[in-house]
Structures are given as structure tokens and as C-alpha cells.
N, C-alpha and C positions, 0 to 999 in steps of 0.2 A: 507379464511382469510378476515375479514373485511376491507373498504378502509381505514379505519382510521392505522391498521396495519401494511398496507402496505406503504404508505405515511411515515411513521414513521421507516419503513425500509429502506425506501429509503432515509431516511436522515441519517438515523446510521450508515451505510455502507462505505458511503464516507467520515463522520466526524472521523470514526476510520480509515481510507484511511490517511487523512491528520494528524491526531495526530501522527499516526507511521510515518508518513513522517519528519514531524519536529521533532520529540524523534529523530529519524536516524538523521535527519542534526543537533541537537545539540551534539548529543553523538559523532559523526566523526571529529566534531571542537575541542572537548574536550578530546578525545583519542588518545593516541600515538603508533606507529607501524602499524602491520599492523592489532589490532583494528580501526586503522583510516578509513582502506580501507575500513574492511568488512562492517563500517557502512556507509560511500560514496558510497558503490556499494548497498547497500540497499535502500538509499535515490533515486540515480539515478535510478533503477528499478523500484519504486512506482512513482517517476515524471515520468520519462521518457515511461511508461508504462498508465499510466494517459494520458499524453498527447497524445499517438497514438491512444489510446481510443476515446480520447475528439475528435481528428481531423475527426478520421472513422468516427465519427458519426456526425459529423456535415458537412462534406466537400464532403465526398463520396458520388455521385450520387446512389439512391437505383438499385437493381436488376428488368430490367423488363422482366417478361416471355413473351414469344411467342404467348396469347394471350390479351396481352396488361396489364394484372395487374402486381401489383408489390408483387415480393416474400416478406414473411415472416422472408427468414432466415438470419440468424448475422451474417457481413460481414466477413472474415475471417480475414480482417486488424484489428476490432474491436476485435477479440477474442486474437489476439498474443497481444494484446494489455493491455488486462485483465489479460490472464494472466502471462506477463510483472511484472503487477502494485501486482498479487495476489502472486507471488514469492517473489518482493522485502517485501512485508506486511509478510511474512511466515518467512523468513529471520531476520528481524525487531522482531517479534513477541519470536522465538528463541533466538533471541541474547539478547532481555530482560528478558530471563527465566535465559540465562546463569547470567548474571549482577545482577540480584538479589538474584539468588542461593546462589552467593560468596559471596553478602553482609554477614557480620558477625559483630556481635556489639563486640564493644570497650572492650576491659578489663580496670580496673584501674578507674582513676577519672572520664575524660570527656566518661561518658558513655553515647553511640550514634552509629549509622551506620556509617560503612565505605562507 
């Protein structure tokens, strides 16, 4: 894949990251029951999953091997981290399939979505 690509992947990833982030934190402000929750426990998952992410990776001292380089491989705090933030986005992503499933237009005058 070319740099340009991948650059570009690397911005898509996390601005759809953050848009299910906020869809979940306005949808849990504005839903009642326990719709409230399942969309605060989504929110909380992609923050709170982000952020373990963000921290491993910047705060964590790397791996170094026994002769003197440093490994390659993804800290294990960074991956529970990922995939934290990649459930609460699976969860998010579902529950907007569900919300718009049930969308169903109006009968009668003001015809429009519910």
C-alpha cells in the first residue's frame, strides 16, 4: 500500500474512533432505560479503552532484550487497550444498526422518520 494510503488510514481509524464515541455519548444523554446504559457502557469502553491505549503508548518504558535492542512487539497493556476501545466501537456500531432498523416513516400528514 502506498504512503499516501496508509497515512490516510491512519486518520480514518480514529476519526471513526471518535465519531462513535460521541453518537454513543449523545445517544445515552438522550435515551431512557436501560438504552441509557448500553450507550454509556459503549462510550466508556471506546474512552476508556483509548485512553489505556494512549497512556501504553506513550508512558510505558519499551521492552529491552538481553542484548541490548529493543523488541518489536505491542505491549500487552496497549492491546487490552485496543481492544477495550475496538468492543466499545463493535457495540456502538450494532446499536446503530439496531436504531435505524426501527426507524420507520410516519404515516399520515407530517411524513418523516421517527
Amino acid at each position: 500500500m502506498p504512503d499516501t494510503g496508509l497515512t490516510l488510514l491512519a486518520f480514518v481509524i480514529p476519526a471513526i474512533a471518535v465519531t462513535l464515541l460521541l453518537v454513543a455519548t449523545v445517544l445515552a444523554v438522550r435515551a431512557r432505560g436501560w438504552r441509557r446504559l448500553y450507550w454509556a457502557c459503549c462510550a466508556i469502553l471506546i474512552a476508556g479503552g483509548s485512553a489505556v491505549a494512549a497512556i501504553a503508548l506513550c508512558c510505558l518504558p519499551p521492552t529491552v532484550l538481553p542484548d541490548g535492542s529493543i523488541s518489536g512487539e505491542m505491549p500487552p497493556t496497549f492491546g487490552a487497550g485496543l481492544m477495550l476501545a475496538f468492543v466499545g466501537c463493535g457495540g456502538a456500531l450494532l446499536g446503530l444498526i439496531f436504531v435505524v432498523g426501527r426507524a420507520r416513516p410516519r404515516q399520515g400528514r407530517g411524513a418523516g422518520w421517527r
